[in-house]
N, C-alpha and C positions, 0 to 999 in steps of 0.2 A: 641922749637919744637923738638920732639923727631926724630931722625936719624934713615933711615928707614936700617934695619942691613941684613948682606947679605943672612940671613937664610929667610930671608923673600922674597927674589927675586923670588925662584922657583913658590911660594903659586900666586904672582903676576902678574906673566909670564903666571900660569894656568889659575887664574882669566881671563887676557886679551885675551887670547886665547878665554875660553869660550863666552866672550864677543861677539868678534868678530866672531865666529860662529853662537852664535844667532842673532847677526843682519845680517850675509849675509843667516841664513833660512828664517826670515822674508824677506828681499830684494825680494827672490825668490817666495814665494808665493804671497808676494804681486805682483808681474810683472804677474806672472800666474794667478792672478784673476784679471788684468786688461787684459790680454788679453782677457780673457773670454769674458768682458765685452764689451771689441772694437770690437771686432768679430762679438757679437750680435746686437749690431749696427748697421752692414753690412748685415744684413739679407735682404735686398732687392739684396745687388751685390750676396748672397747666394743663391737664388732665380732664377736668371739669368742666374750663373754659371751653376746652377743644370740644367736647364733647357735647356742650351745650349751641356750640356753634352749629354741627352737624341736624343737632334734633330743630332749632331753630331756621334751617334753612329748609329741608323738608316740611317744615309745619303743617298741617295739614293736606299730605298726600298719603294716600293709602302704603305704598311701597317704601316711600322712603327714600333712604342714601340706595335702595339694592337696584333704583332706576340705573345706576351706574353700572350696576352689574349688566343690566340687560341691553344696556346699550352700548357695552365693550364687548358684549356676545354679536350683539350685530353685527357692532364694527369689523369683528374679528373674522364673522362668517363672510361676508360681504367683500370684504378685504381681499380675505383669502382665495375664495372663487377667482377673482377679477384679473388680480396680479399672481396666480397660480398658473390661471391660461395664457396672460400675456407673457410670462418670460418661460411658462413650457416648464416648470418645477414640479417634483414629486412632492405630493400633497405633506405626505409622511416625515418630511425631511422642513420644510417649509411654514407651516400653520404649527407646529409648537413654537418654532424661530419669530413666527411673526406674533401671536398671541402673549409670547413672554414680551415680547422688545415694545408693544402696544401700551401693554401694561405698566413695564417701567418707564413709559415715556409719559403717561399719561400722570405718572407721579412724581415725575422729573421738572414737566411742564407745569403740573399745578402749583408743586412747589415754588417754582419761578414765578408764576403770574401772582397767585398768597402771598409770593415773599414782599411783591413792590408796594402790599397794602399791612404789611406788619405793623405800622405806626399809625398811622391816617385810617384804617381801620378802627383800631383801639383810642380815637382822640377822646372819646367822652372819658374814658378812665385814664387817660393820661394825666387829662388836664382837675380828673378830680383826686387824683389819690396818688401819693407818691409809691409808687411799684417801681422795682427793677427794670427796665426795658427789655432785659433777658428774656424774662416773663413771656413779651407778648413772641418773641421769635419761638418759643416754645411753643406755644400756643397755637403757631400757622402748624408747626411740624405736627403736632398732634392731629391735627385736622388733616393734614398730606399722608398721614399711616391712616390714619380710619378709612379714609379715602380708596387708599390702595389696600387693606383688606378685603372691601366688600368688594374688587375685582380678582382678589387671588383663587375663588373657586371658577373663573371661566380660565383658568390656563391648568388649573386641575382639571378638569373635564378634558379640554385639550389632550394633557400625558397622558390622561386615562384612555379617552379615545384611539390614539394613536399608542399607543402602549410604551410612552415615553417618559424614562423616570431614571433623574438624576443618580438617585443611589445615596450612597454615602458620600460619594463625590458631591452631592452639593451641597455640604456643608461648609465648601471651598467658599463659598458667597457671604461668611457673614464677615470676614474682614471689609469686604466691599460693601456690604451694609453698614457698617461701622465710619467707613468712608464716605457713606452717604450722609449718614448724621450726621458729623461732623462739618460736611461742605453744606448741610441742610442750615442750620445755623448762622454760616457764614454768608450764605445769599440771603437770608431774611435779616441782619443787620445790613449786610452790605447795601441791599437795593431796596430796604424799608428805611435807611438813613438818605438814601441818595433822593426817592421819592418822596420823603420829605418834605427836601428840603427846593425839589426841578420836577413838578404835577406833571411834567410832559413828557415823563419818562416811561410809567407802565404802556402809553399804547407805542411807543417807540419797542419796549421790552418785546411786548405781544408780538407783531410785525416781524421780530428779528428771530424768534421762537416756530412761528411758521415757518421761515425759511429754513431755519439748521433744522426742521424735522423731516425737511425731502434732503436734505444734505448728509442726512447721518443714520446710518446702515438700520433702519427699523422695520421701512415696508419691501426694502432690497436686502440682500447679504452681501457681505464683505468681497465675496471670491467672484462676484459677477462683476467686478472693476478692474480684473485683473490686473496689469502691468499699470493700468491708468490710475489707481489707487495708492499712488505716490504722497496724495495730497492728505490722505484720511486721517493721517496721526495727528495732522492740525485741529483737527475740531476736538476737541476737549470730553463732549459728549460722550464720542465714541471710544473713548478711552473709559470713562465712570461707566459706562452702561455695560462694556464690555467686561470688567471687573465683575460683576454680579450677574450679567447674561449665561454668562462661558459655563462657570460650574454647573447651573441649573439645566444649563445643555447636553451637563455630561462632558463637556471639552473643558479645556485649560485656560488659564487668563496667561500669558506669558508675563515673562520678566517685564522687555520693553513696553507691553499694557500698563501696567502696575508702575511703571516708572513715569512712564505719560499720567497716568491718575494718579499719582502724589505731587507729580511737579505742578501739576494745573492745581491742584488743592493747595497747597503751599501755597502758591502764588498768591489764591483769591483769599485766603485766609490772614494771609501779612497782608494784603488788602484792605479787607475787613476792618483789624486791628487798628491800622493806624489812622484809618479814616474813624471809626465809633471812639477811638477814644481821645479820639480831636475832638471831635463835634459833639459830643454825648452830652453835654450838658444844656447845648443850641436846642437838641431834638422836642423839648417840650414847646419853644415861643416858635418851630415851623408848624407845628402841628397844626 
């Protein structure tokens, strides 16, 4: 048997090194895709959770979550006078566009600012009960739907008022629904792990969400930038909103929509991924 000679230790040492670096990356994301998995599981305790959150936040107000309702009828009505007269638009064509785009932003947005407390929310049950972390991303989302139902009958009223009504065609939106949960998810791990682990990130988040919502086509339309609206396909927003917007308008999402809203989700998803299931086991001692 040949003697293994001492020029050969270094090459052997790298060898095992590398080794054992790929089996604790594997380790890692295999633990992160079972948590995944155990989390969704739990989507009834997700369910309950969520739901307990809402009746606990209203506690003792007469109306409830439906203040929301009435204060996106406001906003809606208020809105739409102001910026109807300023850019001279038919009402008819304008206030369902704006009352839809209000509403998915308002559940775009909450979703964003829920998602930077997914963890730091949840610290008392983190730090007592070993749960999946899935769990608590689940849990914002269930709160981000409840949320956005109790505003889906002021944009009924809306089609009805103006006698604006998707058809059959809007059943084009639930792929883009589907895309919504999925990217829903992925920003409550992504920015409930980053929040974590950098406190000085939600009001950074907030600050940055004010500005992309005069930047990105909700209280204007697309066609009033004409030629200048070179820039639009950049913001990300405007690609997911416009996925779900379109059909319920009764218009189309086009290809290049659709291909801008996967590549931005791809992206923030492989994002996601490789950051939770690096950190995933850190996320209990930032808490």
């Amino acid at each position: 048997m040949d003697m293994i000679q001492d020029t050969d230790l270094p090459r052997l040492a790298t060898s095992t090194l590398v080794v054992t670096a790929d089996v604790a990356g594997y380790q890692r994301h295999h633990a992160a895709w079972m948590d995944v998995i155990d989390g969704a599981k739990l989507w009834r305790l997700a369910l309950a959770l969520g739901w307990l959150d809402i009746k606990l936040k209203y506690r003792g107000s007469m109306l409830g979550p439906f203040w929301l309702t009435i204060s996106t009828a406001v906003w809606i009505a208020a809105m739409g006078g102001i910026y109807g007269t300023l850019f001279h638009i038919d009402m008819h064509a304008y206030l369902p566009f704006l009352a839809l785009s209000l509403v998915l932003w308002t559940a775009l947005s909450g979703l964003v600012g829920e998602g930077c407390s997914t963890f730091t929310q949840a610290e008392a049950t983190i730090r007592s009960l070993r749960m999946p972390f899935f769990l608590h991303a689940m849990r914002v989302f269930v709160r981000t739907v409840i949320a956005l139902a109790h505003n889906v009958p002021v944009v009924v009223a809306v089609f009805a008022l103006y006698a604006t009504w998707p058809g059959w065609a809007g059943l084009a939106c639930l792929p883009g629904l589907l895309l919504w949960t999925v990217d829903a998810f992925a920003a409550c791990l992504l920015l409930g792990t980053f929040c974590a682990r950098f406190r000085d990130i939600p009001p950074i988040v907030n600050s940055i969400m004010q500005i992309v919502f005069f930047v990105t086509p909700i209280m204007w339309q697309p066609e009033q930038l004409g030629a200048r609206g070179w820039w639009l396909p950049l913001n990300p927003f405007d690609s997911l909103l416009e996925v779900v917007r379109a059909p319920l308008l009764g218009q189309t999402a086009g290809w290049h929509v659709w291909s801008l809203a996967l590549g931005f989700s791809a992206l923030m998803c492989a994002a996601t991924w490789l950051l939770f299931a690096r950190v995933r086991s850190r996320l209990a001692y930032w808490i």
